[in-house]
Steps between C-alpha positions, in 0.01 A plus 500: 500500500604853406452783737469851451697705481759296375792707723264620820627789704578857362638431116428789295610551159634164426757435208554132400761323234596161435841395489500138411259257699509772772263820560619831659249754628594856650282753688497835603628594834397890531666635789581163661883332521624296411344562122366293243435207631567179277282220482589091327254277357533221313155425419309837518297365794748512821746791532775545742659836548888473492623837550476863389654681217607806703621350876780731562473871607740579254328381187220719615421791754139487677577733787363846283227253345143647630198261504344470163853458368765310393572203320173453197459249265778288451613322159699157452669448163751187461727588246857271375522366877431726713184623701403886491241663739431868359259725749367867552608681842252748593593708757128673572698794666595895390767463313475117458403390153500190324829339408562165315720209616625179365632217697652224343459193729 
């Protein structure tokens, strides 16, 4: 039996690509960290989040981030071997904005 949703919880925006026999999904994270989480399947039916694209405070600074913004729709692309996770940062603040990021995994 299938439930649904397929990934319960808070999964917005959800990105998927298939490398192989396996299945990738990412979501949005807004003004949560660590960002994007990353989600395996094998089947389509039972997911299991193994990590996020953004876990260090390095790769990405939430401290300025107001709520309503940050990290927005991400993208997956598999391309000659390697995994790519491209997002929007929105800020939400005065002088903020909306920058793009890209992420290779």
């Amino acid at each position: 039996m299938v439930s649904n949703p397929i990934v319960p919880g808070f999964n917005p925006d959800p990105s998927l690509i298939r490398v192989g026999s396996d299945y990738f999904l990412a979501t949005s994270t807004f003004e949560y960290f660590p960002g994007v989480a990353i989600h395996h399947s094998k089947d389509l039916v039972n997911w299991q989040i193994i990590g996020h694209a953004l876990n260090r405070p390095s790769q990405l600074n939430m401290r300025n981030v107001c709520p309503g913004g940050g990290i927005y729709a991400p993208t997956l692309r598999y391309w000659k071997g390697k995994s790519y996770v491209a997002t929007s940062v929105v800020y939400d603040r005065p002088g903020g904005g909306v920058s793009p990021t890209s992420t290779p995994s």
